[in-house]
N, C-alpha and C positions, 0 to 999 in steps of 0.2 A: 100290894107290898112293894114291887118292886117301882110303882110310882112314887110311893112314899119314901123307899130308900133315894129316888134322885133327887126328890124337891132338897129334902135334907141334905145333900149333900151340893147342892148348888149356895142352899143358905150358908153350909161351912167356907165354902169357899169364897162368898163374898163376906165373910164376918171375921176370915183373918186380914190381920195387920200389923205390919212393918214396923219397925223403928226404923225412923228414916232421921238423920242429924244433920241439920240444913248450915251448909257452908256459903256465903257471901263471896265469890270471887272475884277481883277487881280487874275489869275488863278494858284492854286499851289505855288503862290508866283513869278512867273515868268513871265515878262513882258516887253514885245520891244520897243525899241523907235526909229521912224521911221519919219523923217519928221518934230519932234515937238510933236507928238502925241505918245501917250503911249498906246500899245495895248496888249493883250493877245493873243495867237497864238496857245493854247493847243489846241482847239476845229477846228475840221477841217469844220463841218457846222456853226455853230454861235455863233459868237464873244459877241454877245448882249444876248445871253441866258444866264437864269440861271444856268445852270449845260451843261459842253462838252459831248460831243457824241466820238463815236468810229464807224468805219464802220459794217454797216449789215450780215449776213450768208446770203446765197442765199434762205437759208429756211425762218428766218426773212423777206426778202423780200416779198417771197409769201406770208408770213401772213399778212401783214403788206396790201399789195394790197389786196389780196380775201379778209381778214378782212372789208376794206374800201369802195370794192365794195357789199356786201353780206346786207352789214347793210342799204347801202345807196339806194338801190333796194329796199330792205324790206319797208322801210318807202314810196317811190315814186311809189312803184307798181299800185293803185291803180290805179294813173292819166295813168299810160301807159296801164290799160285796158280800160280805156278811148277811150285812140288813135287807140289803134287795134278794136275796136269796130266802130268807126266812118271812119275806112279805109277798112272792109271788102265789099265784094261786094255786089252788088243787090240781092236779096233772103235770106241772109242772115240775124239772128233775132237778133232785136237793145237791147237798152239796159233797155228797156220800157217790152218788150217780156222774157227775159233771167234772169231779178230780178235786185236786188242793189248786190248779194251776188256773182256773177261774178266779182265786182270788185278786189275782195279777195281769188277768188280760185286757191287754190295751190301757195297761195302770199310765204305762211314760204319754201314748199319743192325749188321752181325754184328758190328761193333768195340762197338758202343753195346752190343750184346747180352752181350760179352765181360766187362763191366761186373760182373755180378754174379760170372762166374768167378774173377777177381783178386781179390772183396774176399773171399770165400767160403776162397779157395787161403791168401790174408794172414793172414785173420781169426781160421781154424781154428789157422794154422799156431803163428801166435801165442800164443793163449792156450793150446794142448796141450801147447806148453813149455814157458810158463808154470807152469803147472799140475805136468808131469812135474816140472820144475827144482826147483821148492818139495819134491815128495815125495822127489826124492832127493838134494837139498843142495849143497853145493858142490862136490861133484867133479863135478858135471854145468855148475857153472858155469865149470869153468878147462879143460873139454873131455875131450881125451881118451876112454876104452870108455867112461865114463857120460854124456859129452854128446853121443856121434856115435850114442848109441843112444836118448837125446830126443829126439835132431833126427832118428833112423829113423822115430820112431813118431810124430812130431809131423807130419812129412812125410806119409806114410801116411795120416793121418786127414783131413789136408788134400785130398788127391789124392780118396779117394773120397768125401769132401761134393761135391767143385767138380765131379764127373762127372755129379750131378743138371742141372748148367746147362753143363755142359763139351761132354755130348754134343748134345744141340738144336743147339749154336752148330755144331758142329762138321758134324755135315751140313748144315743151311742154305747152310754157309760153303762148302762141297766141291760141293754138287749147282750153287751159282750159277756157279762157278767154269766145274764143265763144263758149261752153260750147259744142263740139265736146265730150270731155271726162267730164266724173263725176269730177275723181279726178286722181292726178299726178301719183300712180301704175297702175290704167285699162290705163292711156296715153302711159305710156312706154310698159305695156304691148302689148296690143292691136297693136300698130307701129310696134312693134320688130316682131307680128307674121304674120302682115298682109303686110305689108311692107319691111320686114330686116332695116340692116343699112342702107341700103339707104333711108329710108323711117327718121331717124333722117336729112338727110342731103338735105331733098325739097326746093328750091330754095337757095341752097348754090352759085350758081351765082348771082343773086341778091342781097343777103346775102355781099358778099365780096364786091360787085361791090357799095355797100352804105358802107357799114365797113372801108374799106381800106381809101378810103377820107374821110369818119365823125371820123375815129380818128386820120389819122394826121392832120388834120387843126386841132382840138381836143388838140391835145396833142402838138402840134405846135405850135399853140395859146398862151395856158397857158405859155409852157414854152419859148417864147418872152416874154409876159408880164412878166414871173416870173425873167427872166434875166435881164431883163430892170430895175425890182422897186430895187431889189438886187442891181447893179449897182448902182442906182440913191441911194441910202442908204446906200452903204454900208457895208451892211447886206450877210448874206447868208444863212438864211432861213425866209418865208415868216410868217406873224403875224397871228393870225384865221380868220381876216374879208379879210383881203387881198387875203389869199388861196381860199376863199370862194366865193369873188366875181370875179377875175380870171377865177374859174371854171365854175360857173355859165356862165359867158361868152363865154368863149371858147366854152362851149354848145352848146349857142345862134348862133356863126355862124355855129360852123360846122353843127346843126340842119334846119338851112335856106339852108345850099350849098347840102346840099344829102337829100332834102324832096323828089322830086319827085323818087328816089330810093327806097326812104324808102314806099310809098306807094306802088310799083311794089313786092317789097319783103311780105309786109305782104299779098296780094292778093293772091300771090304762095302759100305762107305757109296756107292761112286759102282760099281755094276755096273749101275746102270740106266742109265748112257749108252755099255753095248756092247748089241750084239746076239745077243752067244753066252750061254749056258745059264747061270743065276744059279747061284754058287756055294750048294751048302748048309748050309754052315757054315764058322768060320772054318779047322777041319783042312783040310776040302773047301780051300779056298782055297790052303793052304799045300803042300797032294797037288797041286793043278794046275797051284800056278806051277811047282813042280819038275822035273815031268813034260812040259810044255807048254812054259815059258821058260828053265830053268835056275836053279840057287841064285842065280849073282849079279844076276837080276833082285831079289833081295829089298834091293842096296842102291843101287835104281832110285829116282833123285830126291833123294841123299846131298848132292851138292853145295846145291841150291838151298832143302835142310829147311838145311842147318846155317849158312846164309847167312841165314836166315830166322828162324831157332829163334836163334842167338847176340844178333845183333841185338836182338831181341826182350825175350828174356831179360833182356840186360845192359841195356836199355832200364828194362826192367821193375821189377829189382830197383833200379836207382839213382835211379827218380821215387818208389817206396816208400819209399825211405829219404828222401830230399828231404821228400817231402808228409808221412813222420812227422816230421821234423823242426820244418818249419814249424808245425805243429798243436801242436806240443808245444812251443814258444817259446812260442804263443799262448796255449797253455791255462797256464802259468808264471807270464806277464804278466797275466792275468784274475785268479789268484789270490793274486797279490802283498798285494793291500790285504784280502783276505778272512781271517777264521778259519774254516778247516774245522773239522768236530768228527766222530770218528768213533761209533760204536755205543755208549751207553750200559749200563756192565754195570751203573748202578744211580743212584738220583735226587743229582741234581749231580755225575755225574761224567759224562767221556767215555774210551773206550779207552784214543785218541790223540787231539791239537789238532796240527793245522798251522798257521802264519804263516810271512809272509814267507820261504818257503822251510826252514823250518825245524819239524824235528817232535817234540813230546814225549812219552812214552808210558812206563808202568810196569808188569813182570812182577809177576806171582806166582805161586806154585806151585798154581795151582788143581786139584781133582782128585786130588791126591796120596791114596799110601797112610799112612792114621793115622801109621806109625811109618816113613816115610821120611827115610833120612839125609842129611847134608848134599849130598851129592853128588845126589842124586837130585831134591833140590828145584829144585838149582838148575838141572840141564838141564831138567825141566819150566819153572821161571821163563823162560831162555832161547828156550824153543822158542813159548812164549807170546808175548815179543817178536816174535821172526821173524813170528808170524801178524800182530801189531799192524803192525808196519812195513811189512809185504807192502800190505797194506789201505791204510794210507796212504802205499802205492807209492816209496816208498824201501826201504834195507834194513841191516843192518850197517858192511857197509863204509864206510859215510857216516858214523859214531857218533862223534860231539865230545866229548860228559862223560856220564860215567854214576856215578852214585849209590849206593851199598851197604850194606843194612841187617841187619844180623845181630843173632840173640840172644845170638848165642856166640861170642865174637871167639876162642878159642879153635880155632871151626872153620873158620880162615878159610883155611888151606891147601887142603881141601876142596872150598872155591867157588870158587880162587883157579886150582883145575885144571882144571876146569869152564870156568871164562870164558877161558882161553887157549886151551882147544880150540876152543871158540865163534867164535872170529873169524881171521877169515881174515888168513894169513901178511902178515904187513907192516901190519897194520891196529893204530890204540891207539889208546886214548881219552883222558879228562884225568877220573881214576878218585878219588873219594873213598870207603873203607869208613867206617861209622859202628856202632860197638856199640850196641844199645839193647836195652828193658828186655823188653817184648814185641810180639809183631806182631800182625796180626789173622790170626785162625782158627788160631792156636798155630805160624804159618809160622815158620820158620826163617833165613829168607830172603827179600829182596824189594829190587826193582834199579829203578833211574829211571834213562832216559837220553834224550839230548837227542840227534839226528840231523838233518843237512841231506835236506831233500827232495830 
């Protein structure tokens, strides 16, 4: 019953929706008209914001996540001594024995500790789909089987970085709870002298073997839902009630699909506050409870994880999006008055130049085979932009005017097929071709274009 009441109420929560009234803001003065519709294209997250963004430092990132995750721990703690308390084992002293002031100990130092887990969990998650999304193009960017399998493996990669500082935090956090240690230095101390590191790392099998699924369905989740309302809006970044009930949900399933893990783990990590026979493995554990308590002890302490873990979550993901938001107004506004200039392929030139929101940068078929034809140059010219613009953190669909120089106006059906596959559905620019006589290194082809940052 009470499985059924969460499924349900995860479903509610991603099944409301907003009225959201999309405004066009005219940014810097400069504004495209595409379709009939008149947009702004400075900001490369949010067209409906009030102020553009600029891309994050890698350092931002981490803040931006341990920030998100640190704060959103601190306030939820409580309820997840709850849950470790109603999942330890038999012998073990409840919460009636141990006080109400277990539910707060060592809440500030493990949330401070939590710190690196969030920006680790962000960081990775971040740039690995980053990364995938550039290798495999745009169908990873409008979602679908090639972005729910970015976001699998971007997830993934996340989950077993953030178990280096995932698991420490996590027994510290569980042994204070069941009041094993006083307080968060005799924990660390005491482990480190009686235990070594290994002794941080007690059921790091279990540990990942719940981590690894609860956060990509986790992070999975959200980011389906978050490409979908995006989509269906518009939009490219999500509103505060939106992020908030998103995360809260994603919670909700991934805390229903890895409960009975999560009770296997915390029994590893807290068997030294019973008195009966340490399990010797996590099988061992899974063969006892069965035998000993029954299957539905496995979803012992469901109400106060998914009370704890939603929260959390929804906490979590909607201060990440906040503090990148903020950082990235900031870093927009820093760069306003600056010329960036990217990597030099050669003296007095650059890639790409950025101003005021604005990027210029020019393909060419570099690399090509001697006797490549038209068509061939110009998807290499193309795919050289995409890296140009990646770099300086904009990308196609921002593209104002673009410039076309051919040796062969003859071939211009060619390039002309070429560049409409290039850009994505609904996207134009304000295109000039130009004939001329030759180009450099005997190219066939070579493209300027102008894009908002």
């Amino acid at each position: 019953m009470i499985l059924l009441r969460l499924v349900v109420a995860a479903a509610h929560l991603c099944s409301l929706s907003d009225a959201v009234t999309l405004k066009w803001p005219a940014v810097a003065g400069i504004g495209v008209k595409r379709g009939g519709a008149s947009s702004s294209n400075l900001s490369p997250k949010s067209p409906t914001s009030k102020s553009p963004v600029a891309p994050l430092s890698v350092l931002q990132t981490l803040i931006a996540g341990g920030g998100a995750r640190s704060i959103s721990q601190f306030v939820t703690y409580p309820m997840d001594a709850l849950r470790t308390i109603s999942q330890t084992r038999k012998g073990a002293k409840k919460l009636s024995e141990l006080g109400a002031g277990v539910l707060v100990s060592g809440c500030f130092s493990t949330s401070m500790f939590a710190f690196p887990l969030g920006a680790v969990q962000f960081t990775v998650f971040g740039n690995a789909k980053k990364a995938l999304t550039f290798i495999v193009g745009d169908a990873a960017r409008n979602g679908g089987i090639a972005g729910t399998a970015v976001a699998i493996t971007s997830s993934a990669c996340a989950s077993l970085a953030s178990c280096a500082v995932g698991v420490p935090q996590e027994i510290l956090k569980q042994r204070l709870v069941t009041n094993i240690y006083p307080d968060f230095g005799t924990a660390v101390r005491t482990i480190w002298k009686t235990e070594g590191l290994k002794g941080f790392y007690v059921g790091w099998g279990p540990t990942v073997a719940r981590n690894l699924p609860y956060i990509v369905i986790t992070f999975t989740t959200f980011n389906h839902w978050k490409t979908q309302e995006l989509k269906r809006l518009e939009k490219t970044n999500l509103d505060t009630r939106t992020a908030l009930r998103f995360g809260m949900g994603a919670a909700l399933v991934g805390c229903i699909g890895t409960q009975p893990l999560d009770v296997v783990k915390t029994r590893m990590m807290t068997q030294a506050a019973s008195n009966l026979k340490p399990y010797s493995s996590a099988l061992n554990c899974v063969k006892d409870i069965i035998a000993t308590e029954g299957v539905s002890s496995f979803l012992a302490g469901l109400p106060p994880r998914a009370a704890y873990l939603s929260p959390l979550w929804g906490a979590q993901f909607f201060l990440n999006e906040k503090f990148t938001r903020a950082m990235g107004e900031m870093n927009y506004k820093g760069q306003l008055n600056k010329i960036v200039r990217g990597p030099a392929p050669g003296p007095g030139r650059s890639a790409w130049v950025k101003h005021n929101g604005v990027v210029w940068t020019v393909g060419v078929p570099k690399g090509r085979e001697r006797n490549a034809d038209i068509n061939t140059q110009t998807k290499i010219t193309l795919a050289s932009i995409d890296e140009r613009l990646a770099q300086a953190g904009t990308d196609k669909s921002k593209i104002i005017e673009a410039t076309v120089f051919l040796t062969n106006m003859k071939e211009f059906k060619g390039f002309d097929k070429e560049w409409k596959a290039w850009l994505p559905e609904g996207t134009g620019a304000s295109r000039a071709t130009v004939g001329v006589a030759a180009l450099a290194n005997n190219d066939k082809v070579e493209i300027k274009v102008t894009v908002a940052a």
